[in-house]
C-alpha positions as CSV (number, residue, x, y, z in Angstrom):
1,X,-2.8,-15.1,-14.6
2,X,-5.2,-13.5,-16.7
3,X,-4.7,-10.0,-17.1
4,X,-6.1,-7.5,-14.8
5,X,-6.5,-4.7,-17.4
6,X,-8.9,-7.1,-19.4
7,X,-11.4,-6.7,-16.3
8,X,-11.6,-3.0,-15.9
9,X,-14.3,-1.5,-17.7
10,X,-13.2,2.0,-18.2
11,X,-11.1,3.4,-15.6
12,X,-7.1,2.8,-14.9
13,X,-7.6,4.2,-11.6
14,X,-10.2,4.2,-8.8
15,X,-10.7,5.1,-5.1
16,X,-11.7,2.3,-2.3
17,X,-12.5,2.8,1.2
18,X,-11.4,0.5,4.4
19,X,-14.1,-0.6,6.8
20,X,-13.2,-2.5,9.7
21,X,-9.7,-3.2,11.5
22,X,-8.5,-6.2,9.9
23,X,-6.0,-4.9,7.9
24,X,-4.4,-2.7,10.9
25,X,-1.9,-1.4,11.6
26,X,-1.2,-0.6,8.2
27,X,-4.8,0.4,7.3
28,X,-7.6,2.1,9.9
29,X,-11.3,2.1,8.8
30,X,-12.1,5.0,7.6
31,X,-8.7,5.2,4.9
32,X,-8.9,6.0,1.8
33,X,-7.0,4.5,-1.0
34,X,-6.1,4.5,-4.5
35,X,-6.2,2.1,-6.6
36,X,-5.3,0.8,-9.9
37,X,-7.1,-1.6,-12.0
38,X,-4.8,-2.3,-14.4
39,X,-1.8,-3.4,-12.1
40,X,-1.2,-7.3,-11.9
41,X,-0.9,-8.3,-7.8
42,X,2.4,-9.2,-7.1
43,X,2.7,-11.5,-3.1
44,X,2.8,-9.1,-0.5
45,X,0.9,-6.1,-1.8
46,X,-2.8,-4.9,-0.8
47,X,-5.4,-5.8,-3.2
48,X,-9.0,-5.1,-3.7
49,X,-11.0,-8.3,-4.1
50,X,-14.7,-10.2,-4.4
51,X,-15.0,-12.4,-2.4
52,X,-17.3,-15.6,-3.3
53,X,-20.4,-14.1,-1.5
54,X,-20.1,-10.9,-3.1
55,X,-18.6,-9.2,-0.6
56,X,-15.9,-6.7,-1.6
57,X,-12.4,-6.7,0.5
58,X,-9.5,-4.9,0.9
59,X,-6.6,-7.8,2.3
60,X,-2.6,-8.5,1.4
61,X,-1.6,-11.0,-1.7
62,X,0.0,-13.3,0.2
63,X,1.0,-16.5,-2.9
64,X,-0.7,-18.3,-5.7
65,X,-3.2,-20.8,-5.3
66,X,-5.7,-23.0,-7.1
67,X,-9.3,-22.8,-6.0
68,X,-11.3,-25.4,-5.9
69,X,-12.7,-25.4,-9.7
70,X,-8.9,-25.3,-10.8
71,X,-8.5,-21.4,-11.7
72,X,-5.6,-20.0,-10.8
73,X,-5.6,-17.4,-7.6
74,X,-4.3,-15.7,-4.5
75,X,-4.1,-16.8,-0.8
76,X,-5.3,-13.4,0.6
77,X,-5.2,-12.4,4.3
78,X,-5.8,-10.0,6.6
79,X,-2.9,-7.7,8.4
80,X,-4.9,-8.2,11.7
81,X,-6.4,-11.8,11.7
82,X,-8.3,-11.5,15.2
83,X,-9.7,-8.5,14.7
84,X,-13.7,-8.9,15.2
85,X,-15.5,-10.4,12.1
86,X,-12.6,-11.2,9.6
87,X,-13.0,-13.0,6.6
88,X,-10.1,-14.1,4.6
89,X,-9.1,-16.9,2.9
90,X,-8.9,-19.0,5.5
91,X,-12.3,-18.8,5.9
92,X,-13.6,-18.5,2.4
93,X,-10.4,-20.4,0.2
94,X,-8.2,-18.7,-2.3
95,X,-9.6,-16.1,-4.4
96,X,-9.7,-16.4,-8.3
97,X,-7.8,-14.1,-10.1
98,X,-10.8,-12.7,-12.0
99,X,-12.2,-11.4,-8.4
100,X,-9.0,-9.7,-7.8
101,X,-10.2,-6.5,-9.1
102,X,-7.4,-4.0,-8.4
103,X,-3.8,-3.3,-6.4
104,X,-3.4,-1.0,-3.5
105,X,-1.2,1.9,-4.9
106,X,-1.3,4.3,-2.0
107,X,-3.3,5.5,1.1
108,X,-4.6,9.1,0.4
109,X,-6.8,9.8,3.7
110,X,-5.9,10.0,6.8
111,X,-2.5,9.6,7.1
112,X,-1.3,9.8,3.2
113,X,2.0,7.1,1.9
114,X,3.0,4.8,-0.6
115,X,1.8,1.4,-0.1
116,X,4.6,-1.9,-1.3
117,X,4.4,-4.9,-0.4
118,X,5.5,-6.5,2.8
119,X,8.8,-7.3,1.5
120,X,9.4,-3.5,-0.2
């Protein structure tokens, strides 16, 4: 994988916002995170991604994958799959790890903790 700290401009840290319900129970729109940029996505953690059309998502590194031109990339997917309007990658195929642009480190608003993955 390319190195996630080769992509961030500037900043080793950052601040993201959840909108919608599909990553509930473990995140509620309106949460507040903090990020880092320079932290490489390990399966199982919450990541901050682009999504082909742009979009920008907040959804759990679930394994490695190859997208369709051959990069290498995650399998990412949403904590509440029928919540209204999810996109993932089983809609939208495995993101490349360029558009993974940061890692999940901890929720700060509303209900502050440490975020690990699934497994820790």
């Amino acid at each position: 994988m390319n190195d996630i700290a080769a992509r961030a401009p500037r900043h080793l840290w950052g601040m993201a916002r959840v909108v919608g319900a599909s990553m509930e129970p473990t995140l509620r729109a309106g949460d507040r995170l903090w990020v880092s940029y320079r932290r490489t996505p390990e399966p199982g953690r919450i990541v901050v991604a682009r999504l082909a059309d742009g979009a920008v998502v907040v959804k759990r590194a679930v394994e490695r994958r190859t997208t369709v031109s051959g990069r290498s990339g995650w399998w990412l997917l949403s904590d509440n799959p029928g919540a209204p309007g999810v996109i993932d990658s089983r809609h939208r195929g495995p993101v490349a790890d360029e558009d993974v642009l940061a890692v999940v480190v901890a929720r700060v608003w509303s209900r502050p903790r440490i975020l690990r993955s699934v497994s820790g």
